[in-house]
C-alpha positions in Angstrom: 0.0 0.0 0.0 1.5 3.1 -0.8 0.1 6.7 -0.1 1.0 9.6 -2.6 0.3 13.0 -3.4 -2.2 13.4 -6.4 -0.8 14.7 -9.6 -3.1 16.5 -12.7 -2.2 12.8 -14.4 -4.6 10.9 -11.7 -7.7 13.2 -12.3 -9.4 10.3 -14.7 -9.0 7.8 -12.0 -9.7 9.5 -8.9 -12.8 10.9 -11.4 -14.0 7.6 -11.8 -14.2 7.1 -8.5 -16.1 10.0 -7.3 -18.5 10.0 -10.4 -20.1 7.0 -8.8 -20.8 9.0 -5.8 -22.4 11.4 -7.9 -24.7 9.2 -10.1 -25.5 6.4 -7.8 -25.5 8.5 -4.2 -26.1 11.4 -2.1 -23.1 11.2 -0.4 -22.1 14.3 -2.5 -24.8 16.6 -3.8 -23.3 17.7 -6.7 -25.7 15.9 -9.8 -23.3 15.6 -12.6 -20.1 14.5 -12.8 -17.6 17.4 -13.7 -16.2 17.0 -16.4 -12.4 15.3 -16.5 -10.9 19.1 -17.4 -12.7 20.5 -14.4 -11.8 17.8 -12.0 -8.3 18.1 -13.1 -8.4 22.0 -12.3 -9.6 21.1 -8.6 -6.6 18.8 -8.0 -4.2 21.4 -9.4 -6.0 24.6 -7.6 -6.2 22.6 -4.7 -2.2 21.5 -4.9 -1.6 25.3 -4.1 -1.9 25.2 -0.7 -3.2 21.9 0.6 -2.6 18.1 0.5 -4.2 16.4 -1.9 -3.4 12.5 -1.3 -4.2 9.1 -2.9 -3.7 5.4 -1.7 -2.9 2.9 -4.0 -2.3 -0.5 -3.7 -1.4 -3.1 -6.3 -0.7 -0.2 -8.4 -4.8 0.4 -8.3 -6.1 3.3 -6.6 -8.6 3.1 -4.0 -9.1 6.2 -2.6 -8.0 9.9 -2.3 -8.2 13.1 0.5 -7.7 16.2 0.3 -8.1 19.6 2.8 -9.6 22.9 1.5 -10.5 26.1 2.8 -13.0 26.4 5.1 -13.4 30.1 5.4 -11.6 32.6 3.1 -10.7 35.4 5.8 -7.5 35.1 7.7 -8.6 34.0 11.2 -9.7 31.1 9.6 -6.2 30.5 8.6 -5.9 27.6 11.1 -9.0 26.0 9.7 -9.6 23.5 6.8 -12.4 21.3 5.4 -11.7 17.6 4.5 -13.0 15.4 2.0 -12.4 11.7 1.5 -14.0 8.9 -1.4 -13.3 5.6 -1.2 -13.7 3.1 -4.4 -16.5 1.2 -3.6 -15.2 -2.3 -4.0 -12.4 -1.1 -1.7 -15.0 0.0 1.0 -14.6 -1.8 4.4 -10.9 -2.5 4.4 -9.8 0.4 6.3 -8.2 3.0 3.9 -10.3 5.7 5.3 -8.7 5.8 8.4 -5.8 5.3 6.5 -6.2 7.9 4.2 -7.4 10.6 7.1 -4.5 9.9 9.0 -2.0 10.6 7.0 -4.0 14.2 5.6 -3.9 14.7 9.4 0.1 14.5 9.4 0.2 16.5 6.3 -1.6 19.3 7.7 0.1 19.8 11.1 3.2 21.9 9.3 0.6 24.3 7.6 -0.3 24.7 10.7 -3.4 23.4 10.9 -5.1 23.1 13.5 -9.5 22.3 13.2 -10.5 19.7 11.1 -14.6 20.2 9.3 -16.0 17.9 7.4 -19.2 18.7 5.5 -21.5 15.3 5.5 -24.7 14.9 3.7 -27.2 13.3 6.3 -30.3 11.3 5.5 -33.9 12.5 7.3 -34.2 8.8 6.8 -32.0 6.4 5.6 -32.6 5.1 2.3 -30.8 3.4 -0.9 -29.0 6.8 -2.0 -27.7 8.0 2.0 -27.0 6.5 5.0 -25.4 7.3 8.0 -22.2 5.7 7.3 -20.0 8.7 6.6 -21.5 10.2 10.1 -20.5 7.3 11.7 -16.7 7.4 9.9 -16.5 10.4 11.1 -17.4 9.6 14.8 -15.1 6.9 14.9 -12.3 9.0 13.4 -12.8 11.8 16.3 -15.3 14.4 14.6 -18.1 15.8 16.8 -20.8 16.9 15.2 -21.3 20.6 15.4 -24.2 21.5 12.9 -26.8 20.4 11.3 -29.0 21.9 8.6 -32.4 20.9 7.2 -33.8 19.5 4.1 -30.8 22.0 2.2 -30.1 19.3 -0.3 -32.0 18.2 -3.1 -31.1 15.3 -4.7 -33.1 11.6 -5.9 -36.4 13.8 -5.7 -36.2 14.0 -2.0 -34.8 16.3 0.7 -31.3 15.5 2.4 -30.0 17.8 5.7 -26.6 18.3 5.9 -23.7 18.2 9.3 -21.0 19.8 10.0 -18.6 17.6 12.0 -15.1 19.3 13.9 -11.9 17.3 15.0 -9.4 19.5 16.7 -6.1 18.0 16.2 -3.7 17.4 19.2 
């Protein structure tokens, strides 16, 4: 198992992967893919200033994480959000925790400090949403700190949305 930063080259792979999440879930609520261009910019804009990582094994990948800002202004500076996708045969193994880990050790030198992860949360649980990513979260030290209501729109029906914090040691 190996755990790299993400280049431009890996956008078509790493695209793959999150384009299920797209189509088939609510886990994200964007509705349509991006396109392989625009997913390529994110990596590269997101390269400028925070980690951007990917875990392969057997020369396949099987997931990626990356940090973002979570607030613009400078007081904030401290502050990041993280995302995570996980191939969906590779789900279960435990390259999440993996994966979170080591964005956690490559944000301490930026000097980072609060951890926010933005989770789409079912009213109820159904096919497109469960609690899964909630639960993740929990077990990788998140609280959850906010919630709001019916805010995403996605499968015909109405998702809320969490905020969940970690504050690093």
């Amino acid at each position: 198992m190996t755990i790299r930063t993400a280049t431009p080259e890996d956008a078509a792979c790493l695209l793959e992967i999150y384009s299920y999440y797209v189509t088939e879930t609510a886990i994200t609520f964007e509705c349509e893919a991006p396109s392989l261009s625009e997913f390529r910019s994110r990596i590269e804009n997101t390269l400028k200033k925070y980690p951007y990582l990917v875990l392969e094994e057997g020369g396949a990948v099987m997931g990626y994480a990356y940090s973002g800002v979570f607030n613009p202004r400078a007081a904030y500076g401290h502050c990041c959000e993280v995302t995570i996708y996980v191939d969906r045969i590779a789900k279960g193994r435990g390259y999440g925790k993996i994966l979170y880990k080591a964005l956690e050790e490559a944000l301490k030198p930026l000097g980072i400090t609060n951890l926010y992860a933005c989770i789409a949360d079912p009213i109820e649980e159904d096919e497109y949403l469960t609690r899964d990513s909630e639960n993740f979260h929990r077990h990788m030290g998140y609280v959850k700190v906010g919630e709001f209501h019916r805010c995403g729109y996605k499968f015909n029906r109405y998702y809320n949305m969490i905020w969940m914090e970690r504050i690093l040691p």
